[in-house]
BANU-794126 format. One line per field, with one value per residue (C-alpha): residue number from 1; residue in one letter; x, y, z. Coordinates in pm, 1 decimal, always signed. Each point is the difference from the previous one (the first is absolute). Layout:
% BANU-794126
seq <- c(NUM, ...) .
type <- c(A, ...) .
u <- c(X, ...) .
v <- c(Y, ...) .
w <- c(Z, ...) .
//
This chain:
% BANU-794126
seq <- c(1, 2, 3, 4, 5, 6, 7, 8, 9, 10, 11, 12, 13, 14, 15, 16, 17, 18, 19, 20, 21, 22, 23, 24, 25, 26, 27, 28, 29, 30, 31, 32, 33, 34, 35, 36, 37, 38, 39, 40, 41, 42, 43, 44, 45, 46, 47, 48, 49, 50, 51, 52, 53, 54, 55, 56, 57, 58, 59, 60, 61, 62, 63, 64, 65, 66, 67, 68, 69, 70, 71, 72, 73, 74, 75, 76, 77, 78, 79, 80, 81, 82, 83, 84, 85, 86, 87, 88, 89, 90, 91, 92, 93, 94, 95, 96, 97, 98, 99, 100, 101, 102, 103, 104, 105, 106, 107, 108, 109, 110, 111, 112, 113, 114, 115, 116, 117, 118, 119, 120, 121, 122, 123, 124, 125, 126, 127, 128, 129, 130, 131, 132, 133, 134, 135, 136, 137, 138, 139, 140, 141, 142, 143, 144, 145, 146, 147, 148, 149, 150, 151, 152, 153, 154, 155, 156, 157, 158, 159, 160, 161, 162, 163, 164, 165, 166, 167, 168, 169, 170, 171, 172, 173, 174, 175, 176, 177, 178, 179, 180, 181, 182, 183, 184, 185, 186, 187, 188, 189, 190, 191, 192, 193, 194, 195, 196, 197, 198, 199, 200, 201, 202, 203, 204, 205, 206, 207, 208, 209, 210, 211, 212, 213, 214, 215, 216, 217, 218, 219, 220, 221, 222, 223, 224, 225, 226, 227, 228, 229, 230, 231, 232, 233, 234, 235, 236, 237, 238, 239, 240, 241, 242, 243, 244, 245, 246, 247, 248, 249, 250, 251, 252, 253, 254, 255, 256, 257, 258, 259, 260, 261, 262, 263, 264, 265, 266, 267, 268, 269, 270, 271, 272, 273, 274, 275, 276, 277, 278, 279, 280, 281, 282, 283, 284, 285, 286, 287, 288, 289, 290, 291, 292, 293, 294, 295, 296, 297, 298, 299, 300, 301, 302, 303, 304, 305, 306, 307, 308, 309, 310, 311, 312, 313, 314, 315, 316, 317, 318, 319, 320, 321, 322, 323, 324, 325, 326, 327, 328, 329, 330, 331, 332, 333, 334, 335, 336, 337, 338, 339, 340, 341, 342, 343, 344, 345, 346, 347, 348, 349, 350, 351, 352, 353, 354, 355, 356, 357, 358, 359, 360, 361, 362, 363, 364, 365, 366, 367, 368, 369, 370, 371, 372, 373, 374, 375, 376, 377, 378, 379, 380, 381, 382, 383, 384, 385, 386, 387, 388, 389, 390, 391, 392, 393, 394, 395, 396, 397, 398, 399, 400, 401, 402, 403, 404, 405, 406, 407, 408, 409, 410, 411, 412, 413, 414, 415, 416, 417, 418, 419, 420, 421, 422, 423, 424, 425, 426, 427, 428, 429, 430, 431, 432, 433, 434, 435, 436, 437, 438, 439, 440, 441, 442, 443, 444, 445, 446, 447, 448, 449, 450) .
type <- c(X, X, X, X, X, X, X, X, X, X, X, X, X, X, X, X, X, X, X, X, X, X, X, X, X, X, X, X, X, X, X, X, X, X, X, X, X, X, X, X, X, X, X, X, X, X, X, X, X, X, X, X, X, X, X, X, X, X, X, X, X, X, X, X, X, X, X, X, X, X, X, X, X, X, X, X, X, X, X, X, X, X, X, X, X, X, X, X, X, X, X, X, X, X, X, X, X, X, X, X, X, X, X, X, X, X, X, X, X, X, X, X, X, X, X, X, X, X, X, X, X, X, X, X, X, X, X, X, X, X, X, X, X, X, X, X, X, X, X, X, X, X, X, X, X, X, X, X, X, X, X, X, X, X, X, X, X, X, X, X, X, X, X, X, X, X, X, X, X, X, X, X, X, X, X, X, X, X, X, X, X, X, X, X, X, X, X, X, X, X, X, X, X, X, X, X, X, X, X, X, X, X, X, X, X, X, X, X, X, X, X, X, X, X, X, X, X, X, X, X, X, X, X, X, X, X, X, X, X, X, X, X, X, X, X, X, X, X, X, X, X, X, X, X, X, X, X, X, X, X, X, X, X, X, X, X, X, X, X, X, X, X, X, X, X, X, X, X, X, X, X, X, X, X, X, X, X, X, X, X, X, X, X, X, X, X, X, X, X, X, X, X, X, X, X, X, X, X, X, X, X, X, X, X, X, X, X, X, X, X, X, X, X, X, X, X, X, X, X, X, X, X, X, X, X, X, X, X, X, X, X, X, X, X, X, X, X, X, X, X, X, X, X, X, X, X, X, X, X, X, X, X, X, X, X, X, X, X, X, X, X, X, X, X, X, X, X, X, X, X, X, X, X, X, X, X, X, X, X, X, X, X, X, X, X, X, X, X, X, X, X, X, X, X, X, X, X, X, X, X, X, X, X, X, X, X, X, X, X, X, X, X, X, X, X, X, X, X, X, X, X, X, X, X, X, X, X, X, X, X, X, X, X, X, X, X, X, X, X, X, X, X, X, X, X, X, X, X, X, X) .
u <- c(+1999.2, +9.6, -394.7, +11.5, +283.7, -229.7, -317.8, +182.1, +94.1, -299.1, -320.0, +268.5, +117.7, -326.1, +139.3, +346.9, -106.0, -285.3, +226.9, +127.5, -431.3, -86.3, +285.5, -12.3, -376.1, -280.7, -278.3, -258.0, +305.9, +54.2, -353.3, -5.1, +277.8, -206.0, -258.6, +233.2, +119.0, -363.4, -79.3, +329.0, -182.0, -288.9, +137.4, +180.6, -358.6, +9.7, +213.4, -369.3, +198.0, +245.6, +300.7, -7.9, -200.9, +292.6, +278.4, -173.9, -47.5, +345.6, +141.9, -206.0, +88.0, +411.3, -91.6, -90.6, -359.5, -103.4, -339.6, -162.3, -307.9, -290.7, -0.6, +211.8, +367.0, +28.5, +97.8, +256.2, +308.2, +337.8, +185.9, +311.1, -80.2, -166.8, -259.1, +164.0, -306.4, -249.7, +255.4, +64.1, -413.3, -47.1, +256.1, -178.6, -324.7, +179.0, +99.8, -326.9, -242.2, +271.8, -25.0, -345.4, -42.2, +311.3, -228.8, -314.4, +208.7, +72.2, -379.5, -81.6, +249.8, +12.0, -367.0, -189.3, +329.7, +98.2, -370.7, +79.9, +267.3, -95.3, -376.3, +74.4, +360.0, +142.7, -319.2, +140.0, +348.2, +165.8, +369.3, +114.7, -245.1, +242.7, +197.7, -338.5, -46.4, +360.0, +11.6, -318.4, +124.0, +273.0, -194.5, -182.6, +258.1, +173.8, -319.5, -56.0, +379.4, -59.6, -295.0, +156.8, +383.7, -197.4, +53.6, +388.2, -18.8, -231.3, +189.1, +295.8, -240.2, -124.9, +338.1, +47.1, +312.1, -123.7, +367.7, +44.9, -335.1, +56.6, +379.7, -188.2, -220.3, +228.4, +193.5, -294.4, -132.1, +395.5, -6.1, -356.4, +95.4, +284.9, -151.4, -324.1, +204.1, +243.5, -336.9, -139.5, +271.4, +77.5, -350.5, -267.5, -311.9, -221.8, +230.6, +305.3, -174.2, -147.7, +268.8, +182.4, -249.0, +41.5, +360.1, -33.5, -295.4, +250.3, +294.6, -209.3, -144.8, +390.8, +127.8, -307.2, -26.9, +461.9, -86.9, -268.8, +59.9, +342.1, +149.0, -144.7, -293.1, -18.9, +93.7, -286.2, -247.6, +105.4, +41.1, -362.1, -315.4, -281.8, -358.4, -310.9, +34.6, -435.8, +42.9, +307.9, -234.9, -343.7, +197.9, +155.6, -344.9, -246.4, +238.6, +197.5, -352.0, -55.2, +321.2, -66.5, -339.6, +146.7, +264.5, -253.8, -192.2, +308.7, +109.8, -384.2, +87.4, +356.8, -23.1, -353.3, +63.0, +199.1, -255.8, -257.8, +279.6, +69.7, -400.7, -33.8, +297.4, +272.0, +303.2, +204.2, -188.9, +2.3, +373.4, +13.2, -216.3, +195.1, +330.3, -85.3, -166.7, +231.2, +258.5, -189.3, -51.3, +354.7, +37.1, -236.1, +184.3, +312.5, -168.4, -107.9, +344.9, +53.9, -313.5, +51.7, +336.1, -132.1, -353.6, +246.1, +79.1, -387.7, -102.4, +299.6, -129.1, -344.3, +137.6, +126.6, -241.4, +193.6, -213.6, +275.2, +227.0, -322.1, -89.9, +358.8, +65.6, -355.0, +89.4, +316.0, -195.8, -251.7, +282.4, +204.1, -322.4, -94.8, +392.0, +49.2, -318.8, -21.6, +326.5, -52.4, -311.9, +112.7, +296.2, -209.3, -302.5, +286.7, +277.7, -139.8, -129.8, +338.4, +200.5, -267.0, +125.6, +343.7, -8.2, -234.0, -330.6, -247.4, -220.6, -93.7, -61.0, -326.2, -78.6, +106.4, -352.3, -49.7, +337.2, -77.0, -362.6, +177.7, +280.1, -261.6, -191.2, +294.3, +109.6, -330.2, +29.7, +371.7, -53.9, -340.4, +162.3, +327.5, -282.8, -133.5, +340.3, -38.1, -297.5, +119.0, +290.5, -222.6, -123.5, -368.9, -189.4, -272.8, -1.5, -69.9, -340.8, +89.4, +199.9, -223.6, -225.8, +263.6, +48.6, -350.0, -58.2, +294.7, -125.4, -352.9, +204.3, +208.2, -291.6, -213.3, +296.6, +163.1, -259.8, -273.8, +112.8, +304.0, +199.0, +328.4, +289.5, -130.5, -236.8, +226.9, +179.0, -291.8, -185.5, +265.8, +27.3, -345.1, -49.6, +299.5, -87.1, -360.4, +138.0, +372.2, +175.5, -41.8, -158.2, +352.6, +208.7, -218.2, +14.6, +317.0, +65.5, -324.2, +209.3, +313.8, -146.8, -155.7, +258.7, +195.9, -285.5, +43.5, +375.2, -30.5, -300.7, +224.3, +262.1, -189.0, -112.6, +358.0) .
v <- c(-1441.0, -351.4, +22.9, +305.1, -240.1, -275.5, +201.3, +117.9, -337.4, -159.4, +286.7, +119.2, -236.4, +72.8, +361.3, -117.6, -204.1, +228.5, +188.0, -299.3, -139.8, +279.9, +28.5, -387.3, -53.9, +94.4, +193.9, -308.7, -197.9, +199.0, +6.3, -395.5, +27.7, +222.0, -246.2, -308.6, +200.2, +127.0, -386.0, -54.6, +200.8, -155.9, -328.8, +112.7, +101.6, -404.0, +27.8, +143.9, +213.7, -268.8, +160.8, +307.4, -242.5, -277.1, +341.2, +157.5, -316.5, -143.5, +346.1, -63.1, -303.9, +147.7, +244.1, -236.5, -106.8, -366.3, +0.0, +125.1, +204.0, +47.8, +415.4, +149.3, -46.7, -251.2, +122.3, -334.2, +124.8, -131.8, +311.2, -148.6, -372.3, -135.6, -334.8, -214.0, -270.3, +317.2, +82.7, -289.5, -90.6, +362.6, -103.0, -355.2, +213.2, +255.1, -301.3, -169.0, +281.3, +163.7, -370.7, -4.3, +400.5, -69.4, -307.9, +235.4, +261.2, -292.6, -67.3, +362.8, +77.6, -302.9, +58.9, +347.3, +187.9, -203.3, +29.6, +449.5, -56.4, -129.8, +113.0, +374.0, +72.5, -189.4, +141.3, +354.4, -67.1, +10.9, -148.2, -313.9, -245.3, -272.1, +246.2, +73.5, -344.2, -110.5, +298.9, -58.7, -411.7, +134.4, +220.3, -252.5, -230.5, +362.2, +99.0, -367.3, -25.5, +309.9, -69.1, -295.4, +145.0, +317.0, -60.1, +32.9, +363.3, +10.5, -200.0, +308.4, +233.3, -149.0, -39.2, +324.6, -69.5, +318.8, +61.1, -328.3, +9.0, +259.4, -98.8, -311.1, +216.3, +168.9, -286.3, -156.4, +312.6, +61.3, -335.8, +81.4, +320.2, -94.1, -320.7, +218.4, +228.5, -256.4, -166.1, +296.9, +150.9, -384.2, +59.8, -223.9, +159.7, -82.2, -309.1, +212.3, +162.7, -313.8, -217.7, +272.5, -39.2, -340.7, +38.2, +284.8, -179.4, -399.1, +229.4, +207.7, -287.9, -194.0, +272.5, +109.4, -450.6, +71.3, +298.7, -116.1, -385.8, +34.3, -295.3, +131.8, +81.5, -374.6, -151.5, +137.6, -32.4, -388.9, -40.0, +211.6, -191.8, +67.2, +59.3, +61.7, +155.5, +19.4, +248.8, +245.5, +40.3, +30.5, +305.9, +147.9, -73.2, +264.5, +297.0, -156.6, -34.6, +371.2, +87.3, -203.1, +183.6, +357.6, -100.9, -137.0, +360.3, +164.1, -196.5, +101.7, +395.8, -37.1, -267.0, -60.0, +331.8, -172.7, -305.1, +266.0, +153.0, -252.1, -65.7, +381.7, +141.7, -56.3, -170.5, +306.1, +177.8, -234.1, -27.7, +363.7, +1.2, -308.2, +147.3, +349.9, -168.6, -276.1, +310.8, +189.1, -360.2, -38.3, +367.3, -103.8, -316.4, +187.4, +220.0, -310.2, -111.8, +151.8, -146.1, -377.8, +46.9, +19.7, -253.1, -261.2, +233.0, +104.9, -344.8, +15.9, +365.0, -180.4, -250.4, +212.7, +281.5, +261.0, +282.7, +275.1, -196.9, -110.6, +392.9, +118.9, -320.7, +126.5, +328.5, -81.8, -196.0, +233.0, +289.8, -259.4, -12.1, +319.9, +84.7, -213.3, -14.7, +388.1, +9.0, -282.4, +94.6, +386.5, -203.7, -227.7, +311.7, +248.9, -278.8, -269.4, -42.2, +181.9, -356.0, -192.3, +208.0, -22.7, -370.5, -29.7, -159.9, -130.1, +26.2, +379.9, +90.7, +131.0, +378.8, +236.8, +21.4, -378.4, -39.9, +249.1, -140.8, -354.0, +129.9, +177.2, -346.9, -229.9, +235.4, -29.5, -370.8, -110.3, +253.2, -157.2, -347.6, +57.3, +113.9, -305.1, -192.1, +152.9, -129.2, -376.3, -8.0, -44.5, -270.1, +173.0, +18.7, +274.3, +87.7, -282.9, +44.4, +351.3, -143.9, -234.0, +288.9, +239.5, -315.2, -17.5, +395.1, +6.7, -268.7, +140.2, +372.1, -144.4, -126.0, +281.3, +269.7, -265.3, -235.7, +263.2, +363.4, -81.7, +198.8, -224.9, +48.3, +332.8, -331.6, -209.8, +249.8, +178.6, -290.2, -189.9, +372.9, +19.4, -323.1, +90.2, +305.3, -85.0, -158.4, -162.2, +254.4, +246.9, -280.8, -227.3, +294.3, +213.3, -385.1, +8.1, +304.4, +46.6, -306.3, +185.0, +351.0, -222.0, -224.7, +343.4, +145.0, -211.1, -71.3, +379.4, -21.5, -267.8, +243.2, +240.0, -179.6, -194.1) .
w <- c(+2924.3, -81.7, -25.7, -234.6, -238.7, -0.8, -112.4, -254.2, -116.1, +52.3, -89.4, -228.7, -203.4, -236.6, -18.1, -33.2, -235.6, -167.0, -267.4, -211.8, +61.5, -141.8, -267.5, -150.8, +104.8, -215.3, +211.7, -45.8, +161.6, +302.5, +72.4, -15.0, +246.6, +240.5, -6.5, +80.7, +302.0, +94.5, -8.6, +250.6, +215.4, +26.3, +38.5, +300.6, +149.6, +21.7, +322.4, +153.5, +261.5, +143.9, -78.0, +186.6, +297.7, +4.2, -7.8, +258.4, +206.9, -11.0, +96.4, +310.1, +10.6, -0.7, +244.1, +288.9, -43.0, +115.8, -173.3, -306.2, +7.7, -217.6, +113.9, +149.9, +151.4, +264.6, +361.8, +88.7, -168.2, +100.4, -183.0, -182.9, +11.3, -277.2, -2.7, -246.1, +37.1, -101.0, -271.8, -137.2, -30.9, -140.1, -277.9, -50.8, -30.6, -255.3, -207.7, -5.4, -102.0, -243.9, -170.1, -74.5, -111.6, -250.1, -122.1, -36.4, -133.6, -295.3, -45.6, -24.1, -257.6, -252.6, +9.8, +24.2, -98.1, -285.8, -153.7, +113.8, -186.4, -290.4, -62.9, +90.5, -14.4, -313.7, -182.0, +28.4, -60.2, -294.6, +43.5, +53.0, +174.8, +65.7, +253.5, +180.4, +22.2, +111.8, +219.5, +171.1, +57.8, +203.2, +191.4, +134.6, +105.1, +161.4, +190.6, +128.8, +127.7, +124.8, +201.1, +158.1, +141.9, +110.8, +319.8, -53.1, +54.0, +239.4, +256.6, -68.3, +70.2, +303.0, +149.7, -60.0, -268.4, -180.3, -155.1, -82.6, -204.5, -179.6, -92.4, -169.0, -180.3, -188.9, -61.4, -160.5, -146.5, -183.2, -167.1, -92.3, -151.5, -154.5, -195.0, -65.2, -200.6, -192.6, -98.1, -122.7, -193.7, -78.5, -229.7, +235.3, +84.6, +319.8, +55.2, +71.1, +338.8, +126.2, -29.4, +169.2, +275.9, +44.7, +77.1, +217.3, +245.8, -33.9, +157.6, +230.9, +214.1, +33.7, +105.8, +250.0, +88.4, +115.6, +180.3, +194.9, +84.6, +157.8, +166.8, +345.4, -121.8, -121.4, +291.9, +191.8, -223.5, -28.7, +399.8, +26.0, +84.3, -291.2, +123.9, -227.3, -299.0, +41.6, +302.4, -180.8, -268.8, +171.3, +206.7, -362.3, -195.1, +86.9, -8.7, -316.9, -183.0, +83.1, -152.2, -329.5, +16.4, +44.4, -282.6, -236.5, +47.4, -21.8, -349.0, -101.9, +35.5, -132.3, -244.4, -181.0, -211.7, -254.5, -80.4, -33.4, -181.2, -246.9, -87.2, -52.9, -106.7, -285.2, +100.9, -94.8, +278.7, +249.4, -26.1, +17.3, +349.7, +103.3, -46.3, +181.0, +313.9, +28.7, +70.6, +205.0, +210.4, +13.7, +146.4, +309.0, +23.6, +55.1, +227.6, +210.3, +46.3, +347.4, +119.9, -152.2, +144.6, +345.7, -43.2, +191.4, +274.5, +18.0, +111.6, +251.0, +163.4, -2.2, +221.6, +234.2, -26.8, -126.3, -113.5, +3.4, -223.6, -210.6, -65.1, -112.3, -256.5, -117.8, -26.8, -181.7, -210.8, -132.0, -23.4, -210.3, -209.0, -72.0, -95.3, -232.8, -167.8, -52.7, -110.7, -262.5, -108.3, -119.3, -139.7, -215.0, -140.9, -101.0, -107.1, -67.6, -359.5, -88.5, +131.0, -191.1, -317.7, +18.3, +35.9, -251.3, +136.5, -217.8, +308.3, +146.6, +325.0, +100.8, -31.0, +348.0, +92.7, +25.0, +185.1, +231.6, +112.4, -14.3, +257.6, +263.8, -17.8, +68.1, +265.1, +187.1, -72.9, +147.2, +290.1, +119.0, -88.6, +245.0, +301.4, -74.1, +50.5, +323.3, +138.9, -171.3, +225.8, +299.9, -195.1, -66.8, -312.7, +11.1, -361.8, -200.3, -58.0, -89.8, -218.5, -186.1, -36.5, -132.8, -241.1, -132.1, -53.3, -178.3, -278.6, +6.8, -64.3, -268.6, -172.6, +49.8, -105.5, -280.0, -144.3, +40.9, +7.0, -204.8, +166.0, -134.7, +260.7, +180.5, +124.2, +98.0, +200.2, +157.0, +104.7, +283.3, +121.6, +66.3, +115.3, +247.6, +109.5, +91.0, +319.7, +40.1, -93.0, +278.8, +237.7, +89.5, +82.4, +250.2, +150.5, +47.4, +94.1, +256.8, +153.5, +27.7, +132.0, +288.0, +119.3, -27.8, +202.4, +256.3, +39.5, +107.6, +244.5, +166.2, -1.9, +192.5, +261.8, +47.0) .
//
């Protein structure tokens, strides 16, 4: 329940805080907006895969392991007692890298996204460049801070302090909402929501730095011998690059739309798209919720080799899923524009036909994306190439459909689908599931003969 609060909070905040967007903002604003925050996005593609590699590994790590391994779970577990010399050289590794990606993150923004910024966006735009400008300062410094405390939250997760996280999410994401929305109505533009950020992310990694670094916790660590930080990340490396590689394909099939989007189409019309998928998004996220609930206890069933309890937080997962995005998604065709009206959007919603295409491919996308969760727990990769590939079609489709065809949005939907449902799609389930039906296979041929 706590997870369900805090994806509220946090995926919705931008539909919390959508109505008085779309009532103060001009439509050319808003889609500036969903630029800054595709841009967030891609930033965090800077972390390469580490994240969910260092959550995964210091859950291990918590659940007994002595060493680290580049596949696979290690078989020396000491269930209960944690290696505060491996934890403590995990954390020094965390530190290290997350230092140098926050100082890339800097190079990449004050320099290929300022000239984005200003040769392609500003051109288009025709309200106030100085709160572009200002705006687009800030996010820089808040995508560079970002970068560097990431692993905050990731040590939560990896102890397994799932409650705790999410308390600290909404935390952050209430004083986020709440100085959003007195900036807004206070009459500042792009300004108002990142300086809302900024707040939001400083009180978000305090809180997540008292939770995690308790006295005991400290004490250890300090008594703890440190060994190489070299030989934690040569054993997170391979499978952390894989990640990064299956999130970069992933941001390529989720993400790329709106650049093509903003070369091709008016900004009215990419704020309409923008709006309409970033709901639909926030639908799957909330039908993910069961299943990022359980990712820590994954890695722990991994350890032990619990199949059975593996195959019903799956099934929960994917029941969760198909609830609450069915649900939503008749909510949003028949009720949806009628909520934009009454609060008076200057931004519409996309017509039923759209939203209904957009929902089936989002669907296909979060389920095969939670199978894949499944196989990561066991610390495997499989499906990054896949990945990359899926990546790749999809920009070739979007120029084909968009740049070529112009097909406008019907393109931009169409071609992730495609790319999707060439291959991933269907492919990560019947993995996970040809794994269940077998160890299920032959938990009852054991049966038998016992």
């Amino acid at each position: 329940m706590w997870s369900y609060a805090s994806t509220l909070f946090l995926a919705g905040a931008g539909m919390i805080i959508l109505p008085f967007i779309l009532h103060f903002w001009s439509d050319e604003t808003n889609g500036i907006w969903q630029i800054f925050q595709t841009i967030t996005t891609l930033v965090l593609l800077l972390d390469f895969g580490f994240r969910p590699s260092f959550a995964r590994n210091v859950s291990y790590i918590f659940s007994g392991v002595k060493h680290l391994q580049k596949e696979g779970v290690a078989a020396d577990t000491d269930t209960g007692k944690v290696d505060y010399s491996l934890l403590k050289s995990t954390l020094l590794a965390m530190r290290s890298f997350y230092r140098w990606i926050a100082f890339g993150a800097f190079i990449l923004l004050a320099s290929a996204g300022t000239a984005y910024i200003y040769f392609e966006v500003l051109g288009k735009y025709s309200g106030s460049h100085t709160d572009v400008i200002v705006a687009w300062i800030m996010l820089i410094s808040i995508n560079c801070y970002n970068l560097y405390t990431l692993y905050y939250e990731t040590l939560l997760l990896g102890k397994g302090y799932v409650k705790r996280s999410q308390q600290i999410t909404i935390i952050g994401q209430c004083a986020y909402l709440l100085t959003a929305i007195g900036l807004i109505y206070a009459g500042l533009g792009l300004t108002a929501v990142v300086s809302a950020q900024l707040i939001s992310i400083v009180i978000r990694r305090v809180l997540s730095y008292k939770v995690f670094f308790t006295p005991e916790i400290k004490r250890h660590l300090k008594e703890a011998e440190l060994q190489p930080q070299k030989d934690i990340l040569n054993a997170i490396y391979p499978n952390a690059v894989k990640t990064g590689l299956t999130h970069l394909g992933g941001f390529c099939v989720n993400q790329s739309a709106i650049f093509f989007g903003t070369h091709y189409l008016s900004l009215a019309e990419l704020g309409s798209y923008s709006i309409t998928h970033k709901i639909i998004l926030f639908l799957a996220i909330c039908g993910a919720v069961v299943y990022q609930t359980y990712v820590p206890q994954l890695a722990k069933y991994r350890v032990e080799k619990n199949i059975s309890g593996l195959r019903r937080k799956y099934t929960y997962s994917v029941l969760s899923l198909v609830t609450i995005m069915t649900t939503g998604g008749l909510a949003l065709i028949f009720f949806g524009m009628r909520v934009f009206r009454l609060i008076g959007s200057q931004t519409e919603l996309l017509p039923a036909t759209l939203m209904a295409t957009m929902l089936v491919i989002q669907f296909l996308e979060q389920n095969h994306v939670i199978a894949a969760g499944f196989i990561m727990a066991d610390n495997k990769i499989p499906f990054f190439i896949p990945s990359l590939v899926s990546g790749a079609a999809t920009i070739i489709l979007l120029y084909l459909f968009v740049g070529v065809a112009d097909m406008g949005v019907w393109g931009m939907i169409l071609a992730p689908g495609i790319a999707q449902l060439a291959y991933q799609n269907w492919k990560w389930p019947s993995v996970v599931i040809k794994e269940f039906v077998a160890n299920e296979t032959e938990t009852q041929r054991i049966t038998m003969q016992q």
